[in-house]
Structures are given as structure tokens and as C-alpha cells.
BADREN-802225 format. One record per residue (C-alpha): residue in three letters; x, z, y. Coordinates in steps of 0.5 Angstrom, whole numbers, plus 500, padded with zeros to 3 digits. Example, Ala and Ser with C-alpha at 12.3 -4.5 7.8 and 13.67 -1.06 7.14 Angstrom:
2
ALA525516491/SER527514498/
END
This chain:
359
UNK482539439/UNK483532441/UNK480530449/UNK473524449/UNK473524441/UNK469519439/UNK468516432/UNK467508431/UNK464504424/UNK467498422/UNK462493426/UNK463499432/UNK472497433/UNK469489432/UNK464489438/UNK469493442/UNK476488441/UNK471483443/UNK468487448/UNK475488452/UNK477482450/UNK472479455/UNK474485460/UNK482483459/UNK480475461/UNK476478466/UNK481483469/UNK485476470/UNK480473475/UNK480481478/UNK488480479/UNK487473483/UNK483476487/UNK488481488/UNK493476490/UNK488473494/UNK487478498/UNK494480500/UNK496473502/UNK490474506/UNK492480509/UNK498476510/UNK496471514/UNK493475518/UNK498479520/UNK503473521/UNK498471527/UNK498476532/UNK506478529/UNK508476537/UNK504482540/UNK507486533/UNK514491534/UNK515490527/UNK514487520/UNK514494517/UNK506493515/UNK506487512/UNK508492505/UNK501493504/UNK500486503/UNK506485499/UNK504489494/UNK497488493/UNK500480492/UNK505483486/UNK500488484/UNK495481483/UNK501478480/UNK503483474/UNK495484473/UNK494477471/UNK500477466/UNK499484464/UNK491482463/UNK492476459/UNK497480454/UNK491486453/UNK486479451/UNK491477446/UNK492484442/UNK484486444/UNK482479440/UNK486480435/UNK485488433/UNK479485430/UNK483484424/UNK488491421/UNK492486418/UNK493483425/UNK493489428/UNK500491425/UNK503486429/UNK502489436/UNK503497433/UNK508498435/UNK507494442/UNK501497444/UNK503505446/UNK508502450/UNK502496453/UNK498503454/UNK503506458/UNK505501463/UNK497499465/UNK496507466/UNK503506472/UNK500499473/UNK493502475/UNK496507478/UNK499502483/UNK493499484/UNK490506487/UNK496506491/UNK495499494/UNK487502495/UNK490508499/UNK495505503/UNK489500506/UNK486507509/UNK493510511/UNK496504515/UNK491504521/UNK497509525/UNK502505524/UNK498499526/UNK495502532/UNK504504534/UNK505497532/UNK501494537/UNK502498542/UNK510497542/UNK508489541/UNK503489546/UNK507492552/UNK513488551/UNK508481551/UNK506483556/UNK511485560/UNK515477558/UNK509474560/UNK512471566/UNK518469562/UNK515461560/UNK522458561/UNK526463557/UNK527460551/UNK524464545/UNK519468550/UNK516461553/UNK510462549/UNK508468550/UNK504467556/UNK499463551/UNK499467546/UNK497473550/UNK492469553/UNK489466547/UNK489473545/UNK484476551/UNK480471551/UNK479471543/UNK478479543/UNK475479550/UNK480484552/UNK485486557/UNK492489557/UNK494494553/UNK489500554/UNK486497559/UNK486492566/UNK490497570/UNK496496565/UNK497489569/UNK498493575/UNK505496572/UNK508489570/UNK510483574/UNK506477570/UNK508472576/UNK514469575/UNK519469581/UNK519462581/UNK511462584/UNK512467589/UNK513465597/UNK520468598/UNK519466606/UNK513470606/UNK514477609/UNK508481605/UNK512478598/UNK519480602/UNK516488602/UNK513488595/UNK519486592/UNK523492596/UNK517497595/UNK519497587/UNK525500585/UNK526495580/UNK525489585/UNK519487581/UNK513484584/UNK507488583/UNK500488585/UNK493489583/UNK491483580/UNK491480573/UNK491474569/UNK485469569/UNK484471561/UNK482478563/UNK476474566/UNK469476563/UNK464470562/UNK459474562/UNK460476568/UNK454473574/UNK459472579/UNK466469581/UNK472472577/UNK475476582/UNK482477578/UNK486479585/UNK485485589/UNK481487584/UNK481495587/UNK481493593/UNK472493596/UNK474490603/UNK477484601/UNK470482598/UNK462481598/UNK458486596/UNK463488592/UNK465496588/UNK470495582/UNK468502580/UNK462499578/UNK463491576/UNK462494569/UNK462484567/UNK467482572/UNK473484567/UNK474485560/UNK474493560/UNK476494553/UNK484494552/UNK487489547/UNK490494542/UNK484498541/UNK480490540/UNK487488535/UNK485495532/UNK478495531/UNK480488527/UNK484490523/UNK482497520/UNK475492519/UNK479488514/UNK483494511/UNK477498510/UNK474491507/UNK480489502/UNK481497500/UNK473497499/UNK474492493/UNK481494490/UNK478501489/UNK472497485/UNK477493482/UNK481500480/UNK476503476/UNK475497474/UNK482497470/UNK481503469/UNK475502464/UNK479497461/UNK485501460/UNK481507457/UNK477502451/UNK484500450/UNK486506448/UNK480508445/UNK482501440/UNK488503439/UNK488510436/UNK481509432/UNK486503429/UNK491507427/UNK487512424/UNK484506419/UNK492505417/UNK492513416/UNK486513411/UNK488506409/UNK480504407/UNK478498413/UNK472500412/UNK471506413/UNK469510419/UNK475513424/UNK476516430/UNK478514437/UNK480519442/UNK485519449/UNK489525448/UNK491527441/UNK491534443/UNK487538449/UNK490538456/UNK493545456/UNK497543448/UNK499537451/UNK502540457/UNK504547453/UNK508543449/UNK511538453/UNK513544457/UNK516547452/UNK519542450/UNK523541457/UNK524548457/UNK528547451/UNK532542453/UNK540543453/UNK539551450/UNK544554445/UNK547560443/UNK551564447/UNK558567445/UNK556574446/UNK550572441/UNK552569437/UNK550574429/UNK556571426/UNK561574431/UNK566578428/UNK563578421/UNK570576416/UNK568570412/UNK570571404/UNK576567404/UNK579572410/UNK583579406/UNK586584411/UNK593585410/UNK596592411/UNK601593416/UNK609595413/UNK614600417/UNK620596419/UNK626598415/UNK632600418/UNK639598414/UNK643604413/UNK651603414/UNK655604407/
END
């Protein structure tokens, strides 16, 4: 029995050509969107790629470009043979092309949801990304006269002040790296002598944190030096200056950002995938309703149209079968006609040898 069986008059097959003739050319605008969506994702990630440890994540925006790419030219050949599937005489041109049109918008389809799934699924390796990237900038931050490092202390600024954020995970991660470059620090000075022999690594450390950390919202001076020191200021308790500093960490304020986009762009690749969908099911009602019509060879007549020619069991049962027989053949041993002679084969009795006898 065949699966969502449904009968179409003549009128019927003409209004639903025309019907997804529009759907195709609207489909073509949906795959823009697509692309246009992806570049976006792009562009977004191209700007933080200096607090990035790698470029792995860009994938997603590279296939939701290719995806727009293929939907726009798959969508303009679906208008094309919907719009002329309005005549059978038109329609034994693209007989032979739709079923194979059919099932390579079903894989395009497919990809359309994988492209949806995997703006839900990257936020881990998002979060891992800047994580790594964040550390190293951070721990560059001082190096404005290496060449390829110099812009660093820029970026992370901007980026602190942009997102109201501090460090990594927090304002206390400025603690664990020297962010002054060596050229501005008193070497003559006994305390940066001390502090620099203090760190096993010779760094110079203390509980500070740059000017971008500072938050405007606060009703007081920045104090950015000495911060978990209460003495060294007025009327001061860093345990409850909740406005002194930015509290919330960088990676979580990249990442908030980020999952907000994903979440938005995923939203609409989903619509747009039952979207296609809708259309790839017309079409293939269309094209088996069409067929039909050259089977009972009256164009005017009534046929029916349907998804699957068969159930879903049949269809799997037999294409089951159909691997499951792949490659048998008979075995020696069972072979029926072993050991049968054929009508040309006669037995020939063995003779005794004679013996000559000697005169």
C-alpha cells in the first residue's frame, strides 16, 4: 500500500506545478538568506580570531554558504521542471531527471538540518576555542614590540571594554601573568628586584589589572593597582566593590555572544528546512501523480500521487532482501545436478590385461 496517497484531477496537477513553481523561486531567495547567513557567522568570527586558538569552527559558516550556494541553483531547476510539468507533453523531458532531482534535494535537505544542528552542537568547542585563545592573549599582552604580538594589547582592550569583561574567567586571572612589559618597570627599584625573584619564572606579578577592566559604572576612581589590598585605599573592601571592575570573564561575555547568534541563525535554518521539505514532498507528489497519467495514457484523467510506492515495512523488507542476496550462489556440495551423468556420457567396462604366452 502505497504511503500519503492522494488523488489529483487535471485542474489539481496544474494549480500544484504553478504552486510549487513559486515555492522554487521562493526557495532561491531562502538559499540567499542561507549564504547570507553564513557570511555573516564568518565575519563575526574573522573579528575575535586573535583571542581564537584555532579556526576549526568556521565549518559551520562554511557550510551554511555552500548550502546557500547549492539551494539557490538546486531551486531554480525545481521552478524550471515545476513550471513545465504543467503540460504532459513537457513533462517527458524531465522524466527521466526528476527522480534522480528528487533525490538529491532529499541529501540537500538533509544538510540543510545538519547545518541547523551543528549551530546547536558548536557552543563546547566554542567555549574551548576562546578559552585557549583568550589565555594566550593575554599572556602576550605586554609584548607591543614583538612583531605579530604588537596588536594584541589593543585587541584585548577593545575587547574588555566592548563586552564589559575582565580576563579569562574573571579579574583575578590578570594576577597570574605579567601584562607590563619589562621596559616599563624600575630595574633600580628593590621592590620590582623582589618581585621578579619571588616568580620562578622571573615574572613580574602583582594584583593589578589593566585600565579596560575598569568599569564606568563605577561611583568612585578605578582602582585597578593593589586591588585585594583594603589598606592601600579609602574606605575600601574589594570583597564588596561589586562596580569597581568588570566581574564577569571574557569568555563567558565571547560566549554568551556568540551562542546568541547560533541560536538566532539556527532558529531560521530550521524554518527554512521544513521549508524545503514542504517543497521536496510537492515535488514528489507531482512527479509520481504525472507518471501515473502516462501509465493510463489519458491526460485528462484522474491519478494518483504518493511518496512511497509502497509501505514503509515493503519498502524495507525488500530492499533488505535485495542486500541480503547480494553475491549468493549455489555451493559445490549443493549443487542438484552433481554426480548425475548427462545423455552423452556412456559407462565403459573395464577389461583384464592379457598376458602374451611364449611359443
Amino acid at each position: 500500500m502505497a504511503v500519503g496517497k492522494v488523488t489529483f484531477t487535471k485542474a489539481e496537477r496544474e494549480k500544484l506545478a504553478q504552486l510549487l513553481w513559486l515555492l522554487n523561486w521562493i526557495s532561491v531567495l531562502t538559499g540567499v538568506i542561507l549564504f547570507s547567513l553564513g557570511l555573516f557567522l564568518r565575519v563575526e568570527i574573522q573579528k575575535r580570531q586573535e583571542v581564537m586558538s584555532d579556526q576549526e569552527i568556521l565549518y559551520v559558516p562554511h557550510m551554511l554558504i555552500t548550502t546557500g550556494l547549492v539551494a539557490c541553483c538546486i531551486n531554480f531547476l525545481g521552478g524550471k521542471i515545476c513550471y513545465e510539468c504543467t503540460d504532459t507533453s513537457k513533462f517527458l523531458r524531465w522524466k527521466l531527471v526528476l527522480l534522480p532531482y528528487i533525490v538529491c534535494t532529499f541529501f540537500f535537505t538533509f544538510c540543510v538540518l545538519v547545518g541547523a544542528l551543528m549551530c546547536y552542537s558548536i557552543r563546547n568547542q566554542l567555549e574551548e576555542s576562546l578559552f585557549l585563545g583568550l589565555r594566550n592573549a593575554m599572556r602576550y599582552y605586554k609584548d607591543t614590540d614583538t612583531p605579530g604580538r604588537c596588536f594584541l594589547k589593543r585587541t584585548v582592550d577593545l575587547l574588555q571594554m566592548q563586552f564589559q569583561c575582565c580576563g579569562n574567567a574573571g579579574y583575578r586571572d590578570w594576577f597570574h601573568v605579567q601584562w607590563i612589559s619589562n621596559r616599563y618597570l624600575d630595574m633600580t627599584s628593590s621592590d620590582v628586584r623582589d618581585r621578579l625573584r619571588s616568580n620562578v619564572e622571573g615574572k613580574y606579578l602583582m594584583d593589578g589589572v589593566p585600565f579596560s577592566c575598569c568599569s564606568t559604572l563605577s561611583p568612585r576612581p578605578c582602582i585597578q593597582q593593589q586591588v585585594t589590598n583594603n589598606s592601600a585605599h579609602y574606605n575600601y573592601r574589594h570583597q564588596t566593590e561589586q562596580l569597581n571592575l568588570w566581574r564577569r570573564g571574557c569568555r563567558q561575555a565571547l560566549l554568551d555572544h556568540y551562542t546568541s547568534i547560533m541560536r538566532s541563525i539556527g532558529l531560521i535554518v530550521l524554518l527554512i528546512w521544513l521549508f524545503e521539505l514542504l517543497v521536496l514532498t510537492g515535488v514528489r507528489y507531482l512527479q509520481t501523480a504525472m507518471e501515473n497519467v502516462l501509465r493510463l495514457g489519458n491526460p485528462d484523467c484522474e491519478s494518483d500521487g504518493w511518496i512511497l510506492e509502497n509501505s514503509l515495512a515493503e519498502t524495507a523488507r525488500s530492499n533488505f532482501n535485495i542486500i541480503k542476496n547480494l553475491g549468493k550462489c549455489y555451493q559445490v556440495d549443493d549443487d542438484p545436478n552433481i554426480n548425475v551423468p548427462t545423455a552423452g556420457q556412456q559407462e565403459v567396462p573395464s577389461r583384464p590385461a592379457q598376458i602374451p604366452v611364449a611359443d
